[in-house]
N, CA, C and O atoms as CSV, one atom per row, in Angstrom:
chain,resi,resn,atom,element,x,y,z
A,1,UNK,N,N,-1.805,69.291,-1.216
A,1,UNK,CA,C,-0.645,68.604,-0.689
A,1,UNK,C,C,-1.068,67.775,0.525
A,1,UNK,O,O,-2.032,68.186,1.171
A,2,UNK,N,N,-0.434,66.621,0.914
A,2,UNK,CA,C,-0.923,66.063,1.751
A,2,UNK,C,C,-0.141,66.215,3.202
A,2,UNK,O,O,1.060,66.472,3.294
A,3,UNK,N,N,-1.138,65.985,4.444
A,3,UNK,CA,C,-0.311,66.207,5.537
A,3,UNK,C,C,0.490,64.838,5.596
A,3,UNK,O,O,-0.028,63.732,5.446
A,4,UNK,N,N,1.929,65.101,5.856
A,4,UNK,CA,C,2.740,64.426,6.872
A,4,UNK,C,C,2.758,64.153,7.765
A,4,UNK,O,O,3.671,63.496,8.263
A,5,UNK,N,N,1.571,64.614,8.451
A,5,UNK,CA,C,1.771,64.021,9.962
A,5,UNK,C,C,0.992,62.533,9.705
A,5,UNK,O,O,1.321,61.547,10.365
A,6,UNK,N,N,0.266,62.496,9.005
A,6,UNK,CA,C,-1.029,61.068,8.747
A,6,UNK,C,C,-0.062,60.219,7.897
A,6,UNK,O,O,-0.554,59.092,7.833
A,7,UNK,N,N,0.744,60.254,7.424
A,7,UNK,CA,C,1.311,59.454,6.163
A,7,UNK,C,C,2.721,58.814,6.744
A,7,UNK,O,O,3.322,57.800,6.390
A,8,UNK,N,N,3.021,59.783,7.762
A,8,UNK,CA,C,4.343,58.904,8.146
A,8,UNK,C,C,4.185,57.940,9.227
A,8,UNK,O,O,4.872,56.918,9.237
A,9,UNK,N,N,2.944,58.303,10.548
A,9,UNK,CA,C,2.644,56.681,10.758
A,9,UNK,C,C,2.769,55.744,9.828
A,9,UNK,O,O,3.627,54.910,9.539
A,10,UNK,N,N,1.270,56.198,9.242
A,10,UNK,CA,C,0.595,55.109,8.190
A,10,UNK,C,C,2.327,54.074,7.911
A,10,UNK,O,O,2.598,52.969,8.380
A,11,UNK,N,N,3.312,55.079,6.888
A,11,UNK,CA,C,4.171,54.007,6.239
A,11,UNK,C,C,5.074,53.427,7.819
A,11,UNK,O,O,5.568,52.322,7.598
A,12,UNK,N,N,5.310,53.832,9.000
A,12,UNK,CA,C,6.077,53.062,9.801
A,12,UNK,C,C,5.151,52.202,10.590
A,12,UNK,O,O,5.826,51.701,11.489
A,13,UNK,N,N,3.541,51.679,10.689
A,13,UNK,CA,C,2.998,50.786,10.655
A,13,UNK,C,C,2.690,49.640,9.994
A,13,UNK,O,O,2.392,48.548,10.476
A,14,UNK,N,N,2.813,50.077,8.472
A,14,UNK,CA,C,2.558,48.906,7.590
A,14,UNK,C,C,4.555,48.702,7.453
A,14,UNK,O,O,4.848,47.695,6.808
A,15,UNK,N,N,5.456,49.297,7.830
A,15,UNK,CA,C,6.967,48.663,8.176
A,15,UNK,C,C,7.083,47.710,9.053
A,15,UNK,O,O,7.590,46.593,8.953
A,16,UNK,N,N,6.493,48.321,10.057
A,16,UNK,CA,C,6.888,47.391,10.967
A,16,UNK,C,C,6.113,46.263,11.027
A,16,UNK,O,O,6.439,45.349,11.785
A,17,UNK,N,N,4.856,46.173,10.142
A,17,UNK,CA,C,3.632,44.739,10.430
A,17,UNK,C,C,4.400,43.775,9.214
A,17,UNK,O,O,4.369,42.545,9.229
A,18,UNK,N,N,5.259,44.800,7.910
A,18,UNK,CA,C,5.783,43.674,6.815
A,18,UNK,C,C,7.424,42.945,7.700
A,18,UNK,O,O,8.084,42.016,7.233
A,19,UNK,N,N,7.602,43.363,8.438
A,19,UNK,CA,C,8.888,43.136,9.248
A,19,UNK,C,C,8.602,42.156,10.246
A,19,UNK,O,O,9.459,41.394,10.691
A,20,UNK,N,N,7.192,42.170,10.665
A,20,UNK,CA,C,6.827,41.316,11.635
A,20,UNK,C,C,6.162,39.747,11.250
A,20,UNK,O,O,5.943,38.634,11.730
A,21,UNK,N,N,6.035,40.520,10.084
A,21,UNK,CA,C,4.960,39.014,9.045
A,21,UNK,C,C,6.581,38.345,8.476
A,21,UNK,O,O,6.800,37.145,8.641
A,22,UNK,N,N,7.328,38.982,8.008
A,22,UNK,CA,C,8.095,38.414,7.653
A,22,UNK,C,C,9.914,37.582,8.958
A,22,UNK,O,O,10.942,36.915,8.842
A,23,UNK,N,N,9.369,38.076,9.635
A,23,UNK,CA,C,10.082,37.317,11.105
A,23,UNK,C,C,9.594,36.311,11.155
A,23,UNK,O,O,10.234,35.272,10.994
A,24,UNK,N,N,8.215,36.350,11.411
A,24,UNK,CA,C,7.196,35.103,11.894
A,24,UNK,C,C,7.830,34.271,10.951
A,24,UNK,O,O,8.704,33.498,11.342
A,25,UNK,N,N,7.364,34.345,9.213
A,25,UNK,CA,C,7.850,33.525,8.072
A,25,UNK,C,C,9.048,32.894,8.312
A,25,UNK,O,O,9.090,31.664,8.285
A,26,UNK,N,N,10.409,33.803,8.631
A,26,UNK,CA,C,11.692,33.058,8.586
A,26,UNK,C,C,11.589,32.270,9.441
A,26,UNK,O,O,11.701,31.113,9.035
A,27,UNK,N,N,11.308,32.455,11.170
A,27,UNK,CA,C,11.508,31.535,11.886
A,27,UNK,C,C,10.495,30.435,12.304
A,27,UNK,O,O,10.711,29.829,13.354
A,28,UNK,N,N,9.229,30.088,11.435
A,28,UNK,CA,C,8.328,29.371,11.668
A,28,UNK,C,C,8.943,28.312,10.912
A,28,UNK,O,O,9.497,28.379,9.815
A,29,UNK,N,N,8.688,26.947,11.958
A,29,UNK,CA,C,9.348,25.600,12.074
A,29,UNK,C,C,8.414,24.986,10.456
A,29,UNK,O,O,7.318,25.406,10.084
A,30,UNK,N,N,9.068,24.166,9.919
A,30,UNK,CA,C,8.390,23.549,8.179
A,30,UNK,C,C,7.595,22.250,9.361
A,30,UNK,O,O,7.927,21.881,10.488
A,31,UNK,N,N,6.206,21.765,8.258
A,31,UNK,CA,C,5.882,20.878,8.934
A,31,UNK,C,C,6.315,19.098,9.104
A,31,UNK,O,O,6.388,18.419,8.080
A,32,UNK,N,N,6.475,18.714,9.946
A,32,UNK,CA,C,7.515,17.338,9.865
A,32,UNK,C,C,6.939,16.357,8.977
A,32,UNK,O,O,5.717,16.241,9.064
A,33,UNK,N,N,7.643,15.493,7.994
A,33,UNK,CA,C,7.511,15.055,6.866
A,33,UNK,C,C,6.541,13.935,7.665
A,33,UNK,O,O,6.683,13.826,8.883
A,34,UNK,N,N,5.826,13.334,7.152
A,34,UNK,CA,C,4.809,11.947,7.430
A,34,UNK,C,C,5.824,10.948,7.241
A,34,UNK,O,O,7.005,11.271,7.111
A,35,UNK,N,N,5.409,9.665,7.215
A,35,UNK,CA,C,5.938,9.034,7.050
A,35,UNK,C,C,5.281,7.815,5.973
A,35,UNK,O,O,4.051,7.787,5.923
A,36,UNK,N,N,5.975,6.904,5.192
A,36,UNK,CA,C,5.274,6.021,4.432
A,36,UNK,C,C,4.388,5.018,4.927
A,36,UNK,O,O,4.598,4.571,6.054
A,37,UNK,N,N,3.370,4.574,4.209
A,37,UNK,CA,C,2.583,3.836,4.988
A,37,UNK,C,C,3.147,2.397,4.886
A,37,UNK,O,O,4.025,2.169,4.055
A,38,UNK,N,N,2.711,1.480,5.643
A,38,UNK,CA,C,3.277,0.016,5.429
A,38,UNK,C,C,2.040,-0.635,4.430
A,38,UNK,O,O,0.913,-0.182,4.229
A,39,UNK,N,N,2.559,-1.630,3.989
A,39,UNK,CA,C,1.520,-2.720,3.051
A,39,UNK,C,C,0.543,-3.358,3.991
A,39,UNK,O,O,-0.383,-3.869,3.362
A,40,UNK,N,N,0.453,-3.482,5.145
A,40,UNK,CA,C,-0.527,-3.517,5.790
A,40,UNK,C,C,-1.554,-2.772,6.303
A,40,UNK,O,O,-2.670,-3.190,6.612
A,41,UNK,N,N,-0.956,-1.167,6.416
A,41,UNK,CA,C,-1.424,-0.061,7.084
A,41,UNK,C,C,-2.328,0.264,5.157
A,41,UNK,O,O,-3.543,0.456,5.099
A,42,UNK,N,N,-1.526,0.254,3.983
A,42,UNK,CA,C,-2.357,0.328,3.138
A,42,UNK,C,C,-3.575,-0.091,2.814
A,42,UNK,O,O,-4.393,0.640,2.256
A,43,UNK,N,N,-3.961,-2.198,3.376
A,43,UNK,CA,C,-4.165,-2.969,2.817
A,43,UNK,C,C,-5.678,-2.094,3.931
A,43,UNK,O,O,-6.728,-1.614,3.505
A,44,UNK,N,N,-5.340,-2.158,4.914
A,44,UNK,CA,C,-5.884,-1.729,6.341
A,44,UNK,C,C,-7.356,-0.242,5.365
A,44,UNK,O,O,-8.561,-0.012,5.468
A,45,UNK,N,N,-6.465,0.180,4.748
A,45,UNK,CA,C,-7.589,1.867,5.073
A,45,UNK,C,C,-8.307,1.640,3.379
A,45,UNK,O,O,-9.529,1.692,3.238
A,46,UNK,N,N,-7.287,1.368,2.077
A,46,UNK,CA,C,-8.057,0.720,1.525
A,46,UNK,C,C,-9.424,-0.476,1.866
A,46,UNK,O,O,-10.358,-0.604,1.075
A,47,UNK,N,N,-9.325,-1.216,3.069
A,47,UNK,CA,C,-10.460,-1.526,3.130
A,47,UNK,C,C,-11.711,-0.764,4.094
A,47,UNK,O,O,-12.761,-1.267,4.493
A,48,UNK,N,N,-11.285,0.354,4.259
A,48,UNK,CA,C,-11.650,0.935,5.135
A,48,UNK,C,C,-12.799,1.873,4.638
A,48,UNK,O,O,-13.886,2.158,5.140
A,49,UNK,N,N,-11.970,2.386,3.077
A,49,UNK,CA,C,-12.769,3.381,2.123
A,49,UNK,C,C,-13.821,2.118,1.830
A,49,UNK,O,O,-14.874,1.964,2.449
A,50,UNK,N,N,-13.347,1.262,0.788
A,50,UNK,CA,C,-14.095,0.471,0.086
A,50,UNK,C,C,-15.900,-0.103,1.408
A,50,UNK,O,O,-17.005,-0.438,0.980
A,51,UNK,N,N,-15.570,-0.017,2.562
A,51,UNK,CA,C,-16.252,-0.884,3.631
A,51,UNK,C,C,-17.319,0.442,3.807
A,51,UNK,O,O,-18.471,0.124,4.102
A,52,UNK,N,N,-17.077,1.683,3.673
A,52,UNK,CA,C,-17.921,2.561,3.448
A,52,UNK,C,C,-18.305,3.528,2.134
A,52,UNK,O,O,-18.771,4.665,2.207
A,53,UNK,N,N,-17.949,2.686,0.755
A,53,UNK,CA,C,-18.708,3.265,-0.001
A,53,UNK,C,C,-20.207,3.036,-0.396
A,53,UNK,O,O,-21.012,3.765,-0.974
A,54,UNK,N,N,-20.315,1.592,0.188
A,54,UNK,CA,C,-22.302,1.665,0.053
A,54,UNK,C,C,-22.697,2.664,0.828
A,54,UNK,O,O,-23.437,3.522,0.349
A,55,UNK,N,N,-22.478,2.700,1.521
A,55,UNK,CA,C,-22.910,3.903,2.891
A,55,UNK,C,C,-23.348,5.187,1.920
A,55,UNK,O,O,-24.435,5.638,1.562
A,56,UNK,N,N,-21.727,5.610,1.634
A,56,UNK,CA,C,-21.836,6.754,1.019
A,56,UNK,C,C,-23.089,7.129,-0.163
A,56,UNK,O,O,-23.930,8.015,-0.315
A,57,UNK,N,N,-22.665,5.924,-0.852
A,57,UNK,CA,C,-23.625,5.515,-2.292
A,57,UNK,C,C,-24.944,5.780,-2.172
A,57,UNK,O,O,-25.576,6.240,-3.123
A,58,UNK,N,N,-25.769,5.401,-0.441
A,58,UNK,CA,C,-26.889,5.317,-0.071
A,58,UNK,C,C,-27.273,6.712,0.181
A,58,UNK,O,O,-28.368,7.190,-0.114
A,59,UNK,N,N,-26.108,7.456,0.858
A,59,UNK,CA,C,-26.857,8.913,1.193
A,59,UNK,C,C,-26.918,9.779,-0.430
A,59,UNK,O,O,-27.920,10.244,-0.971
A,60,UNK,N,N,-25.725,9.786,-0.851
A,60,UNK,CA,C,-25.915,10.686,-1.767
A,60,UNK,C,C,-27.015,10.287,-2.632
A,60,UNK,O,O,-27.500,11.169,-3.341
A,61,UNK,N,N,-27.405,9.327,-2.684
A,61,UNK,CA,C,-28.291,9.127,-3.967
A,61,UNK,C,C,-29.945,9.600,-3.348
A,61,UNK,O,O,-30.944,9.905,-4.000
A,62,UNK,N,N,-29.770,9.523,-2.017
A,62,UNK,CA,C,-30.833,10.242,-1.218
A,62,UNK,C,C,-30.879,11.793,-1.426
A,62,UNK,O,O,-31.920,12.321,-1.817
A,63,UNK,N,N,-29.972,12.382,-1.215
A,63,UNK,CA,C,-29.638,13.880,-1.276
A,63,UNK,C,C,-29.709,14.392,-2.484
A,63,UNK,O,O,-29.950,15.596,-2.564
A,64,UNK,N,N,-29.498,13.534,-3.830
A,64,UNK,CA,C,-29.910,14.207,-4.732
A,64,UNK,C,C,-29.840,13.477,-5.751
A,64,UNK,O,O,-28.927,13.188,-6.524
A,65,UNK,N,N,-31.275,13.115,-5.641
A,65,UNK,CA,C,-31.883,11.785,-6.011
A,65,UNK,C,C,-32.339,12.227,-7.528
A,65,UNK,O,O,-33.374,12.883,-7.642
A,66,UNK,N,N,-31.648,11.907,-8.586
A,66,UNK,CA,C,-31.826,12.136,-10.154
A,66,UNK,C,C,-30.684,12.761,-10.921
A,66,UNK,O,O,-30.419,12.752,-12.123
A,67,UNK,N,N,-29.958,13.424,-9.657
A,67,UNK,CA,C,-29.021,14.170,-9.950
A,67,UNK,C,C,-27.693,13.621,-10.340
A,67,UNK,O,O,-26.813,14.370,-9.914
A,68,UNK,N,N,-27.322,12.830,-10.841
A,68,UNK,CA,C,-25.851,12.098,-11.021
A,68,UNK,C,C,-24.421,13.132,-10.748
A,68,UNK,O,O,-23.473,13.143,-9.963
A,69,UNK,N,N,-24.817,13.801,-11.677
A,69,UNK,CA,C,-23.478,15.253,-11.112
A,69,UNK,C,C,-23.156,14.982,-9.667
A,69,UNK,O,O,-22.432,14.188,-9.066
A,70,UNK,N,N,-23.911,15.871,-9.376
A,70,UNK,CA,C,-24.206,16.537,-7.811
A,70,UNK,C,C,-24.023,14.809,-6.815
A,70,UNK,O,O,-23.256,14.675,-5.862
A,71,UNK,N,N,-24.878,13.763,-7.335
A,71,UNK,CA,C,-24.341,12.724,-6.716
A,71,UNK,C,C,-22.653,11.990,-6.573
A,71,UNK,O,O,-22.059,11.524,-5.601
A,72,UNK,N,N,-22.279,12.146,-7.959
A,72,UNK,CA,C,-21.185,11.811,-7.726
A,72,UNK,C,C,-19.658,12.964,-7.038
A,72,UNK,O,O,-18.536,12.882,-6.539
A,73,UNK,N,N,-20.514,13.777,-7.412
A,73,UNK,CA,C,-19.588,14.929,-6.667
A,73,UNK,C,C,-19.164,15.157,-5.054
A,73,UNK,O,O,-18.110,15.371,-4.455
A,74,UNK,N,N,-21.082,14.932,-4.561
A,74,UNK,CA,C,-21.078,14.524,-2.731
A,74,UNK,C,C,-19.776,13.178,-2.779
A,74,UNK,O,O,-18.664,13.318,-2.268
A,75,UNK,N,N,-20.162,12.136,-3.382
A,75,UNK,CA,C,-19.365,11.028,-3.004
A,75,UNK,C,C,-17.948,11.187,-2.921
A,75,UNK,O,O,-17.159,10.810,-2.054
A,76,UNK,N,N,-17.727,11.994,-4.287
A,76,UNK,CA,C,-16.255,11.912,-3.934
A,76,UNK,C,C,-15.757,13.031,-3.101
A,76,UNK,O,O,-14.528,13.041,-3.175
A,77,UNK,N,N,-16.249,14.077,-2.258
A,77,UNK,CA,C,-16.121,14.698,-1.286
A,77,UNK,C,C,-16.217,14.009,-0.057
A,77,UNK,O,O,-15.286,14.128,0.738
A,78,UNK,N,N,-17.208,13.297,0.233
A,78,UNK,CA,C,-17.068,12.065,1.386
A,78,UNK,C,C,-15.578,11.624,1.511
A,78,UNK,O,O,-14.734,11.715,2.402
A,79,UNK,N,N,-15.606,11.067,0.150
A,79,UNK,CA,C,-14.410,9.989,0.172
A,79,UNK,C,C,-13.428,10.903,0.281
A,79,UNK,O,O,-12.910,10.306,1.224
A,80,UNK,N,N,-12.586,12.013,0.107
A,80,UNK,CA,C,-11.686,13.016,0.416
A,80,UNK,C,C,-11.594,13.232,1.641
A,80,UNK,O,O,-10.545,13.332,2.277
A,81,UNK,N,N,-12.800,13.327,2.088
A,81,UNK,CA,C,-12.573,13.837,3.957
A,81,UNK,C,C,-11.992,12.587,4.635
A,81,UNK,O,O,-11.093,12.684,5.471
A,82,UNK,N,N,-12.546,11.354,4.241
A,82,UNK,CA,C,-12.252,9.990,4.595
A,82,UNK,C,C,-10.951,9.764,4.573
A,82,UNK,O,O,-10.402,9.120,5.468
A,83,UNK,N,N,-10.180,10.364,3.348
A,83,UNK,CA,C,-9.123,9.997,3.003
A,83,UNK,C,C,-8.135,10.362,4.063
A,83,UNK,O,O,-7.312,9.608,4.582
A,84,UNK,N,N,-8.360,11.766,4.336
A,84,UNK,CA,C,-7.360,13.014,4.900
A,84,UNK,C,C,-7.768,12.246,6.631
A,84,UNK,O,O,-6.936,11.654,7.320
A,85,UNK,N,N,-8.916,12.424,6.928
A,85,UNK,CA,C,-8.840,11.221,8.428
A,85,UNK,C,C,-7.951,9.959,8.832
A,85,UNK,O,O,-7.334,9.720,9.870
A,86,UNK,N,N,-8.117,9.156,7.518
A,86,UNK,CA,C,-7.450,8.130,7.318
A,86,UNK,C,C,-5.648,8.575,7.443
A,86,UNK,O,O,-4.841,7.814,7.978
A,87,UNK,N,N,-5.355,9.593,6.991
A,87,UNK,CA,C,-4.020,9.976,6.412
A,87,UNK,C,C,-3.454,10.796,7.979
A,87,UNK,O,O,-2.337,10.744,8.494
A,88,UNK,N,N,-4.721,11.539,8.455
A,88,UNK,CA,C,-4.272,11.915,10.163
A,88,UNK,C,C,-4.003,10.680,10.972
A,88,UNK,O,O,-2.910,10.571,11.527
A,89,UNK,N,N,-5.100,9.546,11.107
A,89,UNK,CA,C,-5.520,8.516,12.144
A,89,UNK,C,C,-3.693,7.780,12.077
A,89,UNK,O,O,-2.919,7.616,13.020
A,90,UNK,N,N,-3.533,7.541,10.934
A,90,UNK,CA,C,-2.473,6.939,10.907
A,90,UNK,C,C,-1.088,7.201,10.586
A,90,UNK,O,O,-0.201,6.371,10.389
A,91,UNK,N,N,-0.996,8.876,10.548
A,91,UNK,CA,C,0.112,9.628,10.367
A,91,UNK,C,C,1.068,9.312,8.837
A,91,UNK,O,O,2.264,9.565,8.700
A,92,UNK,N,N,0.319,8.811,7.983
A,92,UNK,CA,C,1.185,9.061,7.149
A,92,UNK,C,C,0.547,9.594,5.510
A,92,UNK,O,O,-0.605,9.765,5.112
A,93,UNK,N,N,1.672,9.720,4.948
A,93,UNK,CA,C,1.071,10.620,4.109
A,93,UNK,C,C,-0.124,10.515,2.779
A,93,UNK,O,O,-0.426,9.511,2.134
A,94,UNK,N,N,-0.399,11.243,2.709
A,94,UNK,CA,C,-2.237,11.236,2.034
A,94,UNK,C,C,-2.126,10.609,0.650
A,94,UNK,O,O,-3.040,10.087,0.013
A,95,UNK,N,N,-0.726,10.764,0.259
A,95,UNK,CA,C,-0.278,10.347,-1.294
A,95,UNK,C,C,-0.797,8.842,-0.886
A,95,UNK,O,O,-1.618,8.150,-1.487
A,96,UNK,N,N,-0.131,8.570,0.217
A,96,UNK,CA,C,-0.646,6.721,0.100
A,96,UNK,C,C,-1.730,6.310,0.404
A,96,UNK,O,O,-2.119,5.173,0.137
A,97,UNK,N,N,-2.235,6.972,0.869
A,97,UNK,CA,C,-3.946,6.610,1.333
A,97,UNK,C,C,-4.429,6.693,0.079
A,97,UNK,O,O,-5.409,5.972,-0.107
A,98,UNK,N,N,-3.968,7.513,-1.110
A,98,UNK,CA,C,-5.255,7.670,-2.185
A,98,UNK,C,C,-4.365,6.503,-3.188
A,98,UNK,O,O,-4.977,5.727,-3.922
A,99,UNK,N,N,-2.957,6.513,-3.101
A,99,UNK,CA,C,-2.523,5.059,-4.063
A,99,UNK,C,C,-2.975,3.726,-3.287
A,99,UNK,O,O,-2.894,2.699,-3.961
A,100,UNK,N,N,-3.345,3.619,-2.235
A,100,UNK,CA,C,-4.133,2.580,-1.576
A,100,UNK,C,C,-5.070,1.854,-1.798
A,100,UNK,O,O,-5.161,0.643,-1.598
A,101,UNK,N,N,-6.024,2.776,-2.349
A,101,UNK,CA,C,-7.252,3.053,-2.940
A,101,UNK,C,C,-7.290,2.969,-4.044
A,101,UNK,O,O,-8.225,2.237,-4.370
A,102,UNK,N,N,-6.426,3.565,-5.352
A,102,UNK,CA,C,-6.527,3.404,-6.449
A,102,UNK,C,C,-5.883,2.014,-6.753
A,102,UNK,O,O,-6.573,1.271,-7.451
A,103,UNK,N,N,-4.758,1.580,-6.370
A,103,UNK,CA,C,-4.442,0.030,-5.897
A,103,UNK,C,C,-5.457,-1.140,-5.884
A,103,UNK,O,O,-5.393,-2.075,-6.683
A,104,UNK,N,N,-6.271,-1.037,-5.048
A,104,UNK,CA,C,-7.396,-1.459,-4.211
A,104,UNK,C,C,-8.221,-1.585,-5.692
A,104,UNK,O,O,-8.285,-2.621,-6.354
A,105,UNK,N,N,-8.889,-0.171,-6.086
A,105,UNK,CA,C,-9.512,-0.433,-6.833
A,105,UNK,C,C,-8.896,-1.018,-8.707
A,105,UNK,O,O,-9.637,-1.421,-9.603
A,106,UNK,N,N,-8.322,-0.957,-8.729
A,106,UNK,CA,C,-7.389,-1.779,-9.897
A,106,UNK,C,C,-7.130,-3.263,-9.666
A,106,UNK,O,O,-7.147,-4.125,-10.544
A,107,UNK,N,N,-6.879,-3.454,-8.318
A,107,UNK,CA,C,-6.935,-5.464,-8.053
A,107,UNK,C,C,-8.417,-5.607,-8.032
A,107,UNK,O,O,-8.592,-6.584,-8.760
A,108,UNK,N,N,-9.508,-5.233,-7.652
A,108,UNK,CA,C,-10.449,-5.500,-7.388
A,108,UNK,C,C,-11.572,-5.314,-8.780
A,108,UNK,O,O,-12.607,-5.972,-8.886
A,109,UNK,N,N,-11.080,-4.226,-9.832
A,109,UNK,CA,C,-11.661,-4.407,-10.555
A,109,UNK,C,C,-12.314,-5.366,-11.754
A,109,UNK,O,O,-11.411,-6.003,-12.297
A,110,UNK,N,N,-13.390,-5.598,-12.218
A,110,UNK,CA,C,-13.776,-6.508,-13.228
A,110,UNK,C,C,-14.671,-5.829,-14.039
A,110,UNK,O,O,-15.551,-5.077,-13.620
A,111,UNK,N,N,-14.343,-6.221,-15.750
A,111,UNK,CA,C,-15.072,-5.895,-16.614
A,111,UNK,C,C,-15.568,-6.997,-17.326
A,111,UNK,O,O,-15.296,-7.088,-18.523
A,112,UNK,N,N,-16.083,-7.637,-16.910
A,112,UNK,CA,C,-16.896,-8.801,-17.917
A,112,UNK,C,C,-18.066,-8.095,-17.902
A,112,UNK,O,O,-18.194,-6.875,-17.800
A,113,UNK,N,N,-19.049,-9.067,-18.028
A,113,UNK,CA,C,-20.520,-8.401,-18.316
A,113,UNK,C,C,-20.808,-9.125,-17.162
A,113,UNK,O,O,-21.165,-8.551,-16.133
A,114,UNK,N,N,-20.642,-10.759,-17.267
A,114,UNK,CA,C,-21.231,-11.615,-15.910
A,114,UNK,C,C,-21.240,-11.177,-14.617
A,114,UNK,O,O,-22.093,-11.453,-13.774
A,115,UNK,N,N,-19.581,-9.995,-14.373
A,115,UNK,CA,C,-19.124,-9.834,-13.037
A,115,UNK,C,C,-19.157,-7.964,-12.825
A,115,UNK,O,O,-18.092,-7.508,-12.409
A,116,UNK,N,N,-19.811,-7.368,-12.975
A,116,UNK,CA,C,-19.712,-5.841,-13.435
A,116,UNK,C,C,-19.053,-4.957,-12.285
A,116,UNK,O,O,-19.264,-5.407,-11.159
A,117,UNK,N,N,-18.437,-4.007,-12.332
A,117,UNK,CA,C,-17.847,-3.181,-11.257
A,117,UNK,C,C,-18.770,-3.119,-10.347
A,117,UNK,O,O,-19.622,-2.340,-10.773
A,118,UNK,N,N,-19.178,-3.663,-8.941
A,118,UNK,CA,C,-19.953,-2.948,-8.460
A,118,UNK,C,C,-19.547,-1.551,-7.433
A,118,UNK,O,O,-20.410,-1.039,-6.720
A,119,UNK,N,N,-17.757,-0.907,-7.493
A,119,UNK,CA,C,-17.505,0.635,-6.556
A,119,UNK,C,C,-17.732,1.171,-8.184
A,119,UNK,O,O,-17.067,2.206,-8.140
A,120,UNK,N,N,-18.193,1.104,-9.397
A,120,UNK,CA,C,-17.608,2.113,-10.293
A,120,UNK,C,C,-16.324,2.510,-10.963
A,120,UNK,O,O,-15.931,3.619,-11.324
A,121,UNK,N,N,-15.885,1.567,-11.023
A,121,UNK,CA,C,-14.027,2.453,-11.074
A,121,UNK,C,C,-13.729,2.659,-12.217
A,121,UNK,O,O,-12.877,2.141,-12.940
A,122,UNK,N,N,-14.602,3.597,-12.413
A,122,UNK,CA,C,-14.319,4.069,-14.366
A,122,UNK,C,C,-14.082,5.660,-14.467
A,122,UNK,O,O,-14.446,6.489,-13.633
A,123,UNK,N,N,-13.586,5.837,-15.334
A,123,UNK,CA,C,-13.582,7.236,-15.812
A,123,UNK,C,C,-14.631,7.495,-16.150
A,123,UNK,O,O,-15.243,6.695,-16.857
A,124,UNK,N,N,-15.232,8.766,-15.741
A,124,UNK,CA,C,-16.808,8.964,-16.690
A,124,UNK,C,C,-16.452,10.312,-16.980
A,124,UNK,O,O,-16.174,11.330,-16.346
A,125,UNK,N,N,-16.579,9.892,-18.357
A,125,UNK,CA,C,-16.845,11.577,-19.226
A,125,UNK,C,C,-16.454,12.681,-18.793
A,125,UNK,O,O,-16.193,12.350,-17.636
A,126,UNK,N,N,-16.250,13.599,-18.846
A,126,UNK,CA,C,-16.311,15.042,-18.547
A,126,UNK,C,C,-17.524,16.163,-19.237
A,126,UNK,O,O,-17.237,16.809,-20.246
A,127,UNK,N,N,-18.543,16.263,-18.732
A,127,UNK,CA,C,-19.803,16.565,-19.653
A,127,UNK,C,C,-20.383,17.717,-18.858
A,127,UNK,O,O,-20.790,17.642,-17.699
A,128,UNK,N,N,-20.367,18.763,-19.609
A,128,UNK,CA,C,-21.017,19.939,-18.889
A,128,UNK,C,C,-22.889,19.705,-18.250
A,128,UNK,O,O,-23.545,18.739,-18.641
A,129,UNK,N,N,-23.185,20.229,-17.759
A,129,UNK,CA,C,-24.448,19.650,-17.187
A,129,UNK,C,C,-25.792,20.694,-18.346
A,129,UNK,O,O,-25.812,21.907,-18.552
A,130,UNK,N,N,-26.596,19.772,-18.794
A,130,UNK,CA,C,-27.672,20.470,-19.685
A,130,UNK,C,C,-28.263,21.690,-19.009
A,130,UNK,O,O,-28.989,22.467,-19.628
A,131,UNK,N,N,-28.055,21.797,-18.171
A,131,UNK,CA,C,-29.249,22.857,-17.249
A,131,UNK,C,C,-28.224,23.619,-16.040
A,131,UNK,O,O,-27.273,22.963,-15.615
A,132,UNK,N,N,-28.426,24.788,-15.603
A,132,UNK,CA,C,-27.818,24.970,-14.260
A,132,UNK,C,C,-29.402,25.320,-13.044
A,132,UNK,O,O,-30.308,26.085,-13.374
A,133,UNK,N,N,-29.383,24.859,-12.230
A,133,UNK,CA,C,-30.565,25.172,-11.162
A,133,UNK,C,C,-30.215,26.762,-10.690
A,133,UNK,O,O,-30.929,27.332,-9.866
C-alpha cells in the first residue's frame, strides 16, 4: 500500500503548477496582428532577397560543393531567415514578404532558351537522394 503522506503533496503540487500554467494561459495578452505591407515596402524587400541570392548561391555551392540537395536546402534556409528579418525590419507580416518574392519571381521570370532563369524559379522534382552520408 502506498504512503499518503508522499502522494498527497505530490497531487497538490502538480494542482497547483496545472492552475498556475493555466492562469498564465488565460491572461497572457495574443500577439498584435502585423500589418500589410505596401507595394512599395513589397517592391523594396523583394529586391532585397533577389540582391542577395548570388551571395547566397556562392556560399552554398562552397559548403557543399557536388552536393545539390544539401545545396539547395542551405539556400533556401538562408532565404527563410532573410525572409523573417525582412518581415521583423519592417513589421509586417511574413505572408507578404514571401508573396513578394514569389511575385518578384513570376514577373521576372523567363523561359526561352536565349534568356534562361538565371534565380532558378522552377519546381525541381522531389527525389529521394541515392546515398545517405
Amino acid at each position: 500500500m502506498t504512503d499518503l503522506r508522499f502522494s498527497i503533496p505530490a497531487v497538490l503540487v502538480v494542482a497547483a503548477c496545472a492552475i498556475a500554467v493555466g492562469v498564465r494561459a488565460g491572461t497572457a495578452r495574443s500577439p498584435e496582428p502585423r500589418r500589410g505591407a505596401t507595394n512599395r515596402e513589397r517592391a523594396s524587400m523583394a529586391a532585397s532577397v533577389a540582391g542577395s541570392e548570388s551571395a547566397w548561391l556562392t556560399e552554398v555551392t562552397q559548403n557543399f560543393p557536388g552536393d545539390h540537395w544539401s545545396q539547395r536546402d542551405d539556400f533556401h534556409g538562408r532565404e527563410y531567415r532573410h525572409l523573417i528579418e525582412l518581415a521583423d525590419q519592417h513589421r509586417v507580416r511574413l505572408e507578404d514578404v514571401i508573396r513578394a518574392v514569389d511575385d518578384d519571381l513570376h514577373e521576372s521570370a523567363t523561359t526561352s532558351p536565349d534568356a534562361p532563369d538565371p534565380r532558378a524559379a522552377r519546381a525541381v522534382p522531389c527525389k529521394p537522394r541515392p546515398f545517405y552520408d
